[in-house]
C-alpha positions in Angstrom: -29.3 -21.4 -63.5 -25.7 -20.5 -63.5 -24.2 -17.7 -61.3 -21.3 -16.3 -63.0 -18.8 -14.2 -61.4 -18.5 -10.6 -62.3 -14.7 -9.9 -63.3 -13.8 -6.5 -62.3 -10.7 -4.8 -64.1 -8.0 -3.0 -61.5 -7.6 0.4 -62.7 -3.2 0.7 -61.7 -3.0 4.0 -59.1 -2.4 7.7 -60.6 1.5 7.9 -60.0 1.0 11.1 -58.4 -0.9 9.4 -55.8 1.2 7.2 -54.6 4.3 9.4 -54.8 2.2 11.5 -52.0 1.1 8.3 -49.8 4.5 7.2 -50.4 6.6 10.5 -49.5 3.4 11.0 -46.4 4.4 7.5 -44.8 8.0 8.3 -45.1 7.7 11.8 -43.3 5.7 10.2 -40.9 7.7 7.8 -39.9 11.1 9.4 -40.0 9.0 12.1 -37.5 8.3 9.0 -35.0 11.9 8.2 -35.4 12.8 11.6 -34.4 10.5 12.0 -31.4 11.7 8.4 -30.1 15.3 9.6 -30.7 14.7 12.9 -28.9 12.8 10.7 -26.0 15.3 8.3 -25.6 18.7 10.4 -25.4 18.0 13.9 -24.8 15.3 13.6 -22.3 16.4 10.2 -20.5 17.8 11.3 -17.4 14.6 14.0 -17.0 12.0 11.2 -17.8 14.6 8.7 -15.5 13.9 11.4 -12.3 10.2 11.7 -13.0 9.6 7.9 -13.2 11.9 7.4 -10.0 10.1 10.5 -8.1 6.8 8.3 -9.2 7.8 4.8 -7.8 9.4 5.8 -4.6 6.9 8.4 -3.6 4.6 6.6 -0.2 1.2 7.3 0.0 -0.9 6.5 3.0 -3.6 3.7 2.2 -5.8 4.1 4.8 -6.7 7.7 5.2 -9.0 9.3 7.2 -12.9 8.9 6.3 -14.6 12.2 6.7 -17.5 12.1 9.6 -21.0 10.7 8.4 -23.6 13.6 9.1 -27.4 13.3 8.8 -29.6 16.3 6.6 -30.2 18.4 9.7 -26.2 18.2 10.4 -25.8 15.8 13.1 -22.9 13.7 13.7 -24.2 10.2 13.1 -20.8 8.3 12.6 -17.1 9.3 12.9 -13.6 7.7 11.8 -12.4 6.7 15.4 -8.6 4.9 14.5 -8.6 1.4 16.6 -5.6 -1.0 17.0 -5.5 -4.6 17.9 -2.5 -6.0 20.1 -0.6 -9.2 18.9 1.9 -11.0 20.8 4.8 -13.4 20.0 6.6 -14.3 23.3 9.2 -16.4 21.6 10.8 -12.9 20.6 10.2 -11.2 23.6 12.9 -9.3 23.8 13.9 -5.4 25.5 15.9 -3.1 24.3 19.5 -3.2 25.1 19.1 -6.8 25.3 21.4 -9.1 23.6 19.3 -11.1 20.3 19.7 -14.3 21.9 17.7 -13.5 25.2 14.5 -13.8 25.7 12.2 -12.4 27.8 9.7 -14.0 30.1 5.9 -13.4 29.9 5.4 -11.9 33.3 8.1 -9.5 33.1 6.2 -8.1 29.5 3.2 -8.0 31.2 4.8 -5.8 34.0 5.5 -3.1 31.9 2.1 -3.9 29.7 -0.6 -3.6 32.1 0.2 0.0 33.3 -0.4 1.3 30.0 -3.6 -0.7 29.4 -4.9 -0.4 32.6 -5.4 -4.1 33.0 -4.1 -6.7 35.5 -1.2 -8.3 34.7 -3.1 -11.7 35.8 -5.4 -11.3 33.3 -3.2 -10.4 30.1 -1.2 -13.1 31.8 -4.3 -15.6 31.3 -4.6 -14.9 27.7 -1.6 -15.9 26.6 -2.6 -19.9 27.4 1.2 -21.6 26.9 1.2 -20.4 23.4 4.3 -19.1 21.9 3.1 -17.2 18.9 0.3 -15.3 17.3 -1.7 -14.4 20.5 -4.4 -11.7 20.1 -4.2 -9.7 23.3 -6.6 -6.8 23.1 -8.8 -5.2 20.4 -10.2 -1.8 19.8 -7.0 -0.1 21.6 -6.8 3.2 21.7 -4.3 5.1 19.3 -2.4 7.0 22.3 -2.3 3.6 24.2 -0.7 1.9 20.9 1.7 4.7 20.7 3.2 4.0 24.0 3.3 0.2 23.6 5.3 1.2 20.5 7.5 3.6 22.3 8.2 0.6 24.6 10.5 -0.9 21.9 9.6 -4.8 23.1 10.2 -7.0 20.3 7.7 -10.0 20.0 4.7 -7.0 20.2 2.7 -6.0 17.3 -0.3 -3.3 16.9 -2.3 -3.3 13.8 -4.1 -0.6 13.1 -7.8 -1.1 12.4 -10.0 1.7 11.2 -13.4 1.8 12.9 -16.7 3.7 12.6 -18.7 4.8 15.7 
């Protein structure tokens, strides 16, 4: 049996019809033209500020965590900021000190182990004849980083390390 195919006659659209679609689609797109216009030269140098105020604003990644309490309110855990101490003694150099010189690893560890409260034997000890990339200490205090910084020695690092207790 034969399947034949139904033909279906196209009625043409009312003329009023597409007059409206036609006039609708033109409105609507000279209105798009109009806001991109009013976008692009009138507002530029406002929307220019904003997008510049945007980009260049800094925002602190590693905020601090709120303190972990249990259901009857007790402190179980706290944000306690922790910084580990790097070393590169091929740039081991002080302030005031020309770029070319550099410093030895006994006269860093002079002004090091007062702050740390370690002897200089031992930081000396860690650094094994390597000239770069030496972890000195871990888990330093914040205070104790901020004087290492304040120390200005060049070829010194302190990461900062976030830390639960």
């Amino acid at each position: 049996m034969k399947k034949y195919k139904k033909i279906v006659r196209l009625i043409p659209l009312d003329q009023r019809r597409f007059k409206f679609l036609y006039i609708f689609s033109l409105l609507l797109i000279f209105c798009l033209f109009g806001r991109l216009v009013k976008l692009q030269v009138f507002n530029a140098s406002d929307l220019q500020r904003k997008a510049r105020l945007i980009q260049s604003s800094k925002t602190n990644a590693l905020k601090k965590r709120r303190a972990i309490v249990d259901r009857n309110n007790r402190l179980v855990a706290y944000d306690k900021p922790l910084y580990k101490l790097w070393a590169h003694p091929k740039y081991f150099n002080f302030p005031g000190d020309s770029i070319n010189r550099v410093r030895s690893i006994e006269e860093v560890t002079e002004k090091l182990s007062p702050i740390l409260d370690i002897n200089g034997e031992i930081l000396l000890s860690k650094f094994n004849n390597k000239m770069s990339g030496i972890k000195l200490l871990d888990k330093i205090s914040e205070e104790k980083a901020e004087k290492i910084k304040n120390l200005q020695i060049s070829g010194l690092f302190s990461r900062f390390r976030a830390s639960f207790r």
